[in-house]
C-alpha positions in Angstrom: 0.0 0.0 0.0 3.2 2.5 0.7 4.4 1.9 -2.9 0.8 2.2 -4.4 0.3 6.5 -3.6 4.0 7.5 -4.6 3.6 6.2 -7.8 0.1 7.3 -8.2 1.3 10.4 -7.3 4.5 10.1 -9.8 2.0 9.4 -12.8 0.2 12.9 -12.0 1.3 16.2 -13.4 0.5 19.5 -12.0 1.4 23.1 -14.0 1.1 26.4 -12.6 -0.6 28.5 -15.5 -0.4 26.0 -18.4 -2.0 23.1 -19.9 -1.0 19.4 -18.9 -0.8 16.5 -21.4 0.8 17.7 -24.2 -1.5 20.9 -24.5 0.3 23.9 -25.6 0.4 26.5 -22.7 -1.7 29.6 -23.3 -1.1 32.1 -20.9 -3.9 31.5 -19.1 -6.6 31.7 -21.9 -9.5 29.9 -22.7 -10.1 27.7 -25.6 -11.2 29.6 -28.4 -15.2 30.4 -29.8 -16.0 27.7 -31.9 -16.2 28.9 -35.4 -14.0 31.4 -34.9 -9.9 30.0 -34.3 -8.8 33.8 -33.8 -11.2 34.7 -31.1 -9.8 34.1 -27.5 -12.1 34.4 -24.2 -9.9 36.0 -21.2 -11.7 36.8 -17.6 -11.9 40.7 -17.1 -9.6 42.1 -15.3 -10.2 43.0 -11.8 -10.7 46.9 -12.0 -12.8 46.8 -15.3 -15.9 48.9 -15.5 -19.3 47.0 -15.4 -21.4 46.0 -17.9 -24.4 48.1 -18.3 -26.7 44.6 -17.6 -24.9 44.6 -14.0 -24.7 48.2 -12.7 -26.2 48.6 -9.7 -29.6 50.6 -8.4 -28.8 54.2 -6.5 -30.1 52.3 -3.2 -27.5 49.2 -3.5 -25.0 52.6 -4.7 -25.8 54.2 -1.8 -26.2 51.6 0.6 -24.6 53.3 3.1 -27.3 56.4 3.6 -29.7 54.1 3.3 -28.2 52.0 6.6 -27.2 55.2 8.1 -31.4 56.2 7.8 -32.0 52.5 9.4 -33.1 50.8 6.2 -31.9 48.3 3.6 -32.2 47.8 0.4 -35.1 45.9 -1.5 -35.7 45.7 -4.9 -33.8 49.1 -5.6 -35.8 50.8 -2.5 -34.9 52.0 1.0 -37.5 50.5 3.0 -36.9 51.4 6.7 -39.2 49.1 8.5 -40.4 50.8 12.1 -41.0 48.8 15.4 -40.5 52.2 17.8 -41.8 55.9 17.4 -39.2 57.5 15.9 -38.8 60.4 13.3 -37.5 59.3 10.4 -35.4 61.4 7.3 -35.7 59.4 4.1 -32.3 59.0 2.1 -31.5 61.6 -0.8 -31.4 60.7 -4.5 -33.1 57.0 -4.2 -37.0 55.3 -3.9 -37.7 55.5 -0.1 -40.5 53.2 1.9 -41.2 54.0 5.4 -43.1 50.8 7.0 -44.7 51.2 10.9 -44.7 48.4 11.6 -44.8 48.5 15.7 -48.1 49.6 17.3 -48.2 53.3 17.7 -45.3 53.6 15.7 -44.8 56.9 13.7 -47.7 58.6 15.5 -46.8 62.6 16.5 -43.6 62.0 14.5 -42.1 63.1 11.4 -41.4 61.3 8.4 -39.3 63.5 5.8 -39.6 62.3 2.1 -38.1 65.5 0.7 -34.9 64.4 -0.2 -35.6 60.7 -2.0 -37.2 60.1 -5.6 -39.9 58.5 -4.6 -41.7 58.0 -1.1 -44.6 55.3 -0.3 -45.6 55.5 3.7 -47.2 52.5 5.0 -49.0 52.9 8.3 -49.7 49.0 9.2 -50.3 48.3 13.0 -52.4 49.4 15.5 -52.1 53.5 16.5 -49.7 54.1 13.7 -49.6 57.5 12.3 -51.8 58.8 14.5 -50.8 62.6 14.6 -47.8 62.2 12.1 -46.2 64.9 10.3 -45.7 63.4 6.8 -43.1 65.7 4.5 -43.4 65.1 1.0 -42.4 68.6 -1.0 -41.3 68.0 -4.4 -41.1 64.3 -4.4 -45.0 63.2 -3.7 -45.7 60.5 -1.1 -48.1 57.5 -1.7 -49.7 56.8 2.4 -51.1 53.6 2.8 -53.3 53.3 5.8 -53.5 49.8 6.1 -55.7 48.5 9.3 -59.1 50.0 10.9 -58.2 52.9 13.7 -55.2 54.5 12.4 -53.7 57.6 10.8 -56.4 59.8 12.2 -55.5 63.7 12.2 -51.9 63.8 10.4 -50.7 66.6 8.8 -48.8 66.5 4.7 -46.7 69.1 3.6 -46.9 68.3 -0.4 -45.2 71.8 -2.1 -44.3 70.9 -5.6 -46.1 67.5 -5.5 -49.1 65.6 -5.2 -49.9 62.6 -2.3 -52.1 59.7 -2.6 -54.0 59.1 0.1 -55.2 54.9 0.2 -57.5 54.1 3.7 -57.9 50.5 3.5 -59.0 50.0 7.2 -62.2 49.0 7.0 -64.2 52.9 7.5 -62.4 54.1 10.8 -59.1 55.5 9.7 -58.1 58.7 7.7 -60.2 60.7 9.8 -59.2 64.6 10.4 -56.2 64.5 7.9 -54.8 67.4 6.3 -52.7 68.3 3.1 -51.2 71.3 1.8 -51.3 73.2 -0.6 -52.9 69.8 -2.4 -55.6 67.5 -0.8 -54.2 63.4 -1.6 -55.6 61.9 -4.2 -57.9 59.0 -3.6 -56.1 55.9 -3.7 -58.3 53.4 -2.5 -58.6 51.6 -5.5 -55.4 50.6 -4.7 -56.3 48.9 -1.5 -55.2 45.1 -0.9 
């Protein structure tokens, strides 16, 4: 048994960066296209620019912010996900979602969606957004209102923009909300 791995080992041949077997060393390159002998594949180099199929979204490219406001990225969107009553300040220059999740979260607080592309709200436990200041100048904000009994007497700043406004509750939510300049659009056709 002693004699059998040496020599197994003698019949192998190993060849940093070339071919084995009588296979003509190629500096590393593939075998070329077939149907086309002068065509060579070669890996990328390390520090070479992206294809335009692989570039990234400005949320993944600014992943950073977006941790920084408490959020991650999802599908190209911030989405900060709420479990205490906190004010929140969307990222700048990407699609922002602001979920309270948390009972009574986001209620007498401040949401600013001023600075992102796009900003949904989604108000989705008990108490939530109750009382909430909701900024959405220049950018628009889509509030969803999700469960009966919430988001009753917030306040939307909406300068430059337009807010849709979607009570899916069941009748006893959206009740002594205001928007200016521009009252929300309707957007309870939306509803899940």
């Amino acid at each position: 048994m002693r004699l059998l791995v040496p020599a197994l080992l003698a019949a192998c041949s190993f060849q940093h960066g070339g071919a084995s077997n009588g296979a003509a060393a190629d500096g590393g390159r593939d075998a070329p296209v077939q149907g086309d002998a002068s065509t060579t594949m070669r890996d990328a180099p390390p520090d070479a620019p992206p294809d335009a199929a692989t570039t990234t979204d400005a949320c993944v490219a600014n992943l950073g912010d977006c941790l920084t406001a408490g959020g991650g990225c999802v599908d190209g969107t911030c989405v900060i996900t709420l479990f205490a009553n906190l004010d929140v300040t969307c990222p700048a220059n990407m699609p922002c979602e602001v979920v309270c999740a948390g009972e009574g979260t986001c209620s007498g607080h401040r949401i600013a969606c001023a600075m992102a592309t796009s900003c949904t709200i989604d108000c989705a436990a008990a108490n939530t957004c109750n009382g909430s200041q909701f900024d959405c100048d220049h950018v628009g904000c889509t509030i969803n209102c999700l469960v009966d009994g919430i988001c009753d007497g917030f306040q939307v700043t909406d300068n430059g923009s337009a807010c849709t406004l979607a009570c899916c509750g069941g009748g006893n939510e959206c009740n002594g909300d205001a928007a200016t300049p521009n009252v929300c659009a309707d957007g309870n056709s939306t509803c899940p």
